[in-house]
N, C-alpha and C positions, 0 to 999 in steps of 0.2 A: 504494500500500500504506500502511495507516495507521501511525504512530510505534510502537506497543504492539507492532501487529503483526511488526514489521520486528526490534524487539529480541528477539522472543523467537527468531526465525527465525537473527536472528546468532548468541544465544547457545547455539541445538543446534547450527547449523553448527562451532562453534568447542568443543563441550561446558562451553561454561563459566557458571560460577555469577554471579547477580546479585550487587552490592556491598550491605552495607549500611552506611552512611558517618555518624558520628556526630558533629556538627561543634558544639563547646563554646566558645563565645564570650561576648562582653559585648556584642555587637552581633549582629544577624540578618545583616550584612552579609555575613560567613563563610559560612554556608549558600548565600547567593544565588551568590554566587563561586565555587564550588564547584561548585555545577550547572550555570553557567556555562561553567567553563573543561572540564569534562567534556564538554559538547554540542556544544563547537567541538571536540573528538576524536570526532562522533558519538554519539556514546553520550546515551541515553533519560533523565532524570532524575524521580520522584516523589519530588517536595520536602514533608516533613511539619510542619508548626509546629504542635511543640508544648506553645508557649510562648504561644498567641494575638497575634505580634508582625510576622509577616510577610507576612500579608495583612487587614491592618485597613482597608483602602482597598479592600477586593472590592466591586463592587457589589451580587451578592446571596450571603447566607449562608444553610448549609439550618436547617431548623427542627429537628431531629435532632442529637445529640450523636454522636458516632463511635460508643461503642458502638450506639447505633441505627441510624446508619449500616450498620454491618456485620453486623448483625441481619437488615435488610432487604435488604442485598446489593447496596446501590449509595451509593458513596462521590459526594460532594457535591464534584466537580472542579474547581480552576480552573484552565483553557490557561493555559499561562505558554509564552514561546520553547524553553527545555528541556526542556520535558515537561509535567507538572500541579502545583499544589500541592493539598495539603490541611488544610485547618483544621483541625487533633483536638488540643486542651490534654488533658495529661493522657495517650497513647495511648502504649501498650508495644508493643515491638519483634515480643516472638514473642506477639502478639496471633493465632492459627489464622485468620480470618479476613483477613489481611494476605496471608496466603500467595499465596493466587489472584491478589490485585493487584499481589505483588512479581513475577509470572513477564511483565508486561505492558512492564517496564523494564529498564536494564541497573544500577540504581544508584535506591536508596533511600538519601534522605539527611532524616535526622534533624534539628532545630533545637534543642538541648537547653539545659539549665540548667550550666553549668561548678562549680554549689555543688552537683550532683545528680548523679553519675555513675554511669551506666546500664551493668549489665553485662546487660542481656539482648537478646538476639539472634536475629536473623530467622531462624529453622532452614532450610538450603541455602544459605545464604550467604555470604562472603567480608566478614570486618566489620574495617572502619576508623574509628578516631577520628583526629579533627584538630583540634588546640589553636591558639589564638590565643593567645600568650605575651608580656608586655607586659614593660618592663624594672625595674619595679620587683619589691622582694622576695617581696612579697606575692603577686604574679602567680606567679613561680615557683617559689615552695613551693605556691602552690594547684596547677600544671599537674603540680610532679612527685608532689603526695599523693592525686592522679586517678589519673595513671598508676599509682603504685604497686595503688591499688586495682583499678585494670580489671586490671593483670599478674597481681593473685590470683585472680581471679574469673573472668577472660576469658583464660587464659596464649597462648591461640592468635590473638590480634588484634592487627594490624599500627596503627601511630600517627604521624602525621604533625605535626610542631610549624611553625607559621606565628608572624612577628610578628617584635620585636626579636632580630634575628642572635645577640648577645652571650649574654640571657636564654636561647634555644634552644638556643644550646652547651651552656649550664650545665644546665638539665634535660635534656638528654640524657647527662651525663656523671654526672649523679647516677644516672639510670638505669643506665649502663653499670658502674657503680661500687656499685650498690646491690640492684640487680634480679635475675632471671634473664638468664644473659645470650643465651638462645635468644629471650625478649622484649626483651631492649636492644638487639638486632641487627634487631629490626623497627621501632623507633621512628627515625623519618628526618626531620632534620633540611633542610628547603629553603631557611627563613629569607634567606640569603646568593644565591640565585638571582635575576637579574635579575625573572623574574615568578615569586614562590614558590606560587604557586596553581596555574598552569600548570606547574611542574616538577612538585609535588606529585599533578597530574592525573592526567601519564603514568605516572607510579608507580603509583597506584591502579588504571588502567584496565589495569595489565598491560603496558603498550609499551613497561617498561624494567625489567631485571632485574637490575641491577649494583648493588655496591653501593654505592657514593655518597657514603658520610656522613659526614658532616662533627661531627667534635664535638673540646673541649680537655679536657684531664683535668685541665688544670693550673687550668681554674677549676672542677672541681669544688663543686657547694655541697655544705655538710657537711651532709645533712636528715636522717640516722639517727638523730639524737636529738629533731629535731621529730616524725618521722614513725613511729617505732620501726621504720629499715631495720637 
């Protein structure tokens, strides 16, 4: 049975929705990691870049732009171990055309700009962002002025923060302290996990419903007055 075939078949058997995973970094590495530790839990990955930065070594590239691509109804693939990538700089989430492609996977995951945060969303789907939070201040005023913007735009999307432990307490306790806190009880801190990509997996994929999280209030950063919280 082929990979496309076999997720879609899991996800009627189980009625459940494909992911769409929005993974914000300084590096492509995030994304690859992510699809990665997803497909060792089984699960299907179409990995999108669309940054042009994660498959510059393909050996051939189609002569069509995505939207032409999905004009003409056949997306320019490449086999990766997880699933496919696709080359599309520039392609939006709830692009209608994506729809057909997304029922093929268990998990579309995004390659995005962290200066660009995207609130739009593959319609039927289950959508995650995952931050790569670094320990300087910089990083974490950008990670928690993202979140604060997807929490308005997107109130119903779960967010995983990866990277320096310490930085990932403090934006999620700015969040808890700042946000909604029906959205500060979805942002999940894994940081502190022996493999945070791996813990942050089974969350995603659903194989763990507890809640987990870990954050300090007592370092709260104060960003209401950078951010207008």
């Amino acid at each position: 049975m082929l990979p496309d075939q076999a997720a879609g078949l899991r996800r009627q058997a189980h009625a459940r929705r494909a992911i769409h995973i929005q993974c914000y970094a300084a590096s492509p590495d995030l994304a690859r990691d992510v699809s990665g530790a997803l497909y060792r839990l089984g699960r299907t990955t179409l990995l999108i870049d669309t940054q042009n930065r994660l498959f510059s070594d393909a050996p051939t590239r189609s002569l069509f732009n995505w939207q032409q691509q999905c004009a003409r109804g056949s997306l320019h693939l490449l086999p990766q171990v997880f699933g496919d990538g696709w080359i599309a700089p520039g392609v939006v989430a709830d692009e209608p055309a994506l729809q057909q492609v997304a029922s093929r996977y268990d998990q579309i995951v995004f390659d995005l700009d962290p200066a660009r945060p995207d609130a739009r969303i593959m319609p039927g789907t289950r959508c995650w962002s995952v931050l790569r939070v670094q320990g300087d201040a910089a990083s974490i005023q950008r990670a928690y002025a993202l979140l604060k913007t997807l929490s308005h735009k997107r109130p119903d999307l779960s967010a995983g923060l990866l990277g320096d432990a310490a930085a990932c307490d403090r934006v999620r306790a700015a969040c808890v302290q700042f946000l909604d806190p029906a959205f500060a009880a979805r942002v999940y801190n894994t940081a502190q996990e022996v493999d945070a990509i791996a813990a942050l997996a089974v969350r995603m994929a659903g194989a763990e419903t507890g809640p987990d999280v870990r954050y300090k209030l007592g370092n709260t950063v104060n960003m209401a007055s950078k951010h207008g919280g």
